[in-house]
C-alpha positions as CSV (number, residue, x, y, z in Angstrom):
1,X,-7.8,19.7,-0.2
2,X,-5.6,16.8,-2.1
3,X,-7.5,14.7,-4.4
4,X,-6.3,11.0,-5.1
5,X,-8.2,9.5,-7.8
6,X,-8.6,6.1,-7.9
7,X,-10.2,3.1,-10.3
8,X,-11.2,-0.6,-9.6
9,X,-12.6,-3.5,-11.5
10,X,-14.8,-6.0,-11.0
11,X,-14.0,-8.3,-14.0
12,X,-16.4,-11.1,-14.4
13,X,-16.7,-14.2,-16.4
14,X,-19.5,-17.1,-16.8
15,X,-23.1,-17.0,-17.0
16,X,-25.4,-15.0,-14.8
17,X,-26.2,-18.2,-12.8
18,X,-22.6,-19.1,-12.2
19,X,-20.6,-15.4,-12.7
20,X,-17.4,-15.5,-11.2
21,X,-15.4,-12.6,-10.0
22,X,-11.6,-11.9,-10.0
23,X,-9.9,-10.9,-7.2
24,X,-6.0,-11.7,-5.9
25,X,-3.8,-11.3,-3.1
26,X,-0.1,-10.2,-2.4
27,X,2.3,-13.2,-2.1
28,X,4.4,-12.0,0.1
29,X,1.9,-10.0,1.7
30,X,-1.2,-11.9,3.0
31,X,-2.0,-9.4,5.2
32,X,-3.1,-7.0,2.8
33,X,-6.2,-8.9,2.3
34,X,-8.2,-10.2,-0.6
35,X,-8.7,-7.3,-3.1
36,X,-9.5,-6.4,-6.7
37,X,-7.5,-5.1,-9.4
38,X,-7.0,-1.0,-8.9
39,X,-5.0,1.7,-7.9
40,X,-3.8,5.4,-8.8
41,X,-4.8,7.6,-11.7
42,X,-1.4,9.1,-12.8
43,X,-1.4,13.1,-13.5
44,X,-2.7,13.6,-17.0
45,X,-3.9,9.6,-17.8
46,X,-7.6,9.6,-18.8
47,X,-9.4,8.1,-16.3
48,X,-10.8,4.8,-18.7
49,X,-6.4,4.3,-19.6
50,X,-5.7,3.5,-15.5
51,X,-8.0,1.0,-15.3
52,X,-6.9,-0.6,-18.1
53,X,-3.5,-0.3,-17.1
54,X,-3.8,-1.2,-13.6
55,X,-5.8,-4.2,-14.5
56,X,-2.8,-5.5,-16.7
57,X,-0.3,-4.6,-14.1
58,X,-1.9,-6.6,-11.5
59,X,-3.4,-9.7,-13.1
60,X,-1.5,-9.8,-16.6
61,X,-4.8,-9.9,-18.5
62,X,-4.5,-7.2,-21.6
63,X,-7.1,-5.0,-22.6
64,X,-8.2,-6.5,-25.9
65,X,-9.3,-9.7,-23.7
66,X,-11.9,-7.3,-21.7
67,X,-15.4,-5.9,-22.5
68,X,-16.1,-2.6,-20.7
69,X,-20.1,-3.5,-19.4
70,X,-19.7,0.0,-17.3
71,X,-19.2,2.3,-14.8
72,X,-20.7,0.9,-11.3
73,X,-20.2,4.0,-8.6
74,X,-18.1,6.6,-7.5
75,X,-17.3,7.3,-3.9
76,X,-15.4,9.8,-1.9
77,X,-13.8,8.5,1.2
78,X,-12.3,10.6,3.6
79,X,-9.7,9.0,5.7
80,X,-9.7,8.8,9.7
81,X,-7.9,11.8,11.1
82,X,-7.0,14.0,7.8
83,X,-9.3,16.6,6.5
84,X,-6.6,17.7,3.8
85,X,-7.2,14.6,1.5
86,X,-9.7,12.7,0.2
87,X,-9.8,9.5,-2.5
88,X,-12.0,9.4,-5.0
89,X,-12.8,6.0,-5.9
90,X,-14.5,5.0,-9.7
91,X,-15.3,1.4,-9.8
92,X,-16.2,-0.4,-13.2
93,X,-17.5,-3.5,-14.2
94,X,-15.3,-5.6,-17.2
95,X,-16.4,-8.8,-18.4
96,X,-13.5,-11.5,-19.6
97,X,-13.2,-12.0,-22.9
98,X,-10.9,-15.1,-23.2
99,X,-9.9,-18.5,-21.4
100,X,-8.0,-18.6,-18.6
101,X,-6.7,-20.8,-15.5
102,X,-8.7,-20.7,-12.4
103,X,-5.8,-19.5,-11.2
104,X,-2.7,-18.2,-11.7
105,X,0.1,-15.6,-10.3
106,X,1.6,-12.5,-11.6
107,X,4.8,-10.8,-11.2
108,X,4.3,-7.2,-11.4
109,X,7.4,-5.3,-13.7
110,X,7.6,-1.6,-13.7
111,X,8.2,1.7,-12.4
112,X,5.8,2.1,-9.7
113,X,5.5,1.4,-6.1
114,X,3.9,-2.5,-7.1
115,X,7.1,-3.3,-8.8
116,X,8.5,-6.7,-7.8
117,X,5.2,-8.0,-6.2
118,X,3.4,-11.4,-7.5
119,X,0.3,-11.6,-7.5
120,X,-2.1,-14.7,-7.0
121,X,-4.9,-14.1,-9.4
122,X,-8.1,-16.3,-8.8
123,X,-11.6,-16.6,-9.9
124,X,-14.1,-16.7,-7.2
125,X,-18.1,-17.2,-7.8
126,X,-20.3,-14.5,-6.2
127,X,-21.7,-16.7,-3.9
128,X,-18.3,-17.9,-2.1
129,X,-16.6,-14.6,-2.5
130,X,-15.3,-13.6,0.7
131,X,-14.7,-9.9,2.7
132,X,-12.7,-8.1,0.2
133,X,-10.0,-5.3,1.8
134,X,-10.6,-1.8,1.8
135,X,-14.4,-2.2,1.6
136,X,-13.5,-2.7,-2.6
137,X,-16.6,-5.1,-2.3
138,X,-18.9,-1.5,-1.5
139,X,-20.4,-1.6,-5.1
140,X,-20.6,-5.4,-6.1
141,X,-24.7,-5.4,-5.8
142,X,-24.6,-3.0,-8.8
143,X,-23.8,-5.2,-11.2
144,X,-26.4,-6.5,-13.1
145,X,-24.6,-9.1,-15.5
């Protein structure tokens, strides 16, 4: 069986009572939904290094501007009609260490299948966030901060 291992964030900013969570969507494709920075371990890149790296890929915010608060959950998901793969999903929580607009989009440079995609970066509070794709909102209620 084919393992795919893949990270998200939830990167937060603001106070318990007004926490805000970041989340974007495709430019030029809507349809993909509202989602949260993530994607692909590469062969050989430690597991903590692809979320990093996927996080500044997608939204342009670098490492040194986040906190690591900690690992929420991992998941296995088994997709409809294949039994020879299954994606392994670790979701962490990041506070934002830095300003920033409310919003703002990011045009994704490099070598991987994102290249040449914007991205519309956002902050959203908790409390008006909406459905995010890919059920990437299955581990938001264990954040504690």
């Amino acid at each position: 069986m084919e393992v795919k291992r893949k990270v998200l964030a939830y990167i937060t900013k603001g106070t318990q009572d007004d926490l805000k969570l970041l989340v974007f969507e495709q430019k030029d494709h809507p349809e993909a939904g509202v989602q949260v920075p993530g994607g692909t371990i590469e062969e050989d890149e430690l597991l903590i290094d692809a979320l990093y790296r996927e996080v500044e890929e997608e939204t342009g915010i670098p490492r040194d501007r986040l906190e690591l608060v900690g690992k929420l959950h991992k998941k296995n998901h088994y997709p409809k009609n294949r039994e020879d793969i299954v994606y392994e999903r670790n979701i962490f929580h990041l506070s934002y260490m830095g300003n920033s607009e409310d919003a703002w989009e990011n045009h994704v440079y490099s070598d991987g299948k994102d290249n040449g995609l914007t991205f519309c970066c956002r902050w959203v509070p908790l409390s008006q966030l909406p459905d995010l794709a890919g059920r990437q909102d299955e581990a938001l209620d264990f954040m504690d901060s």
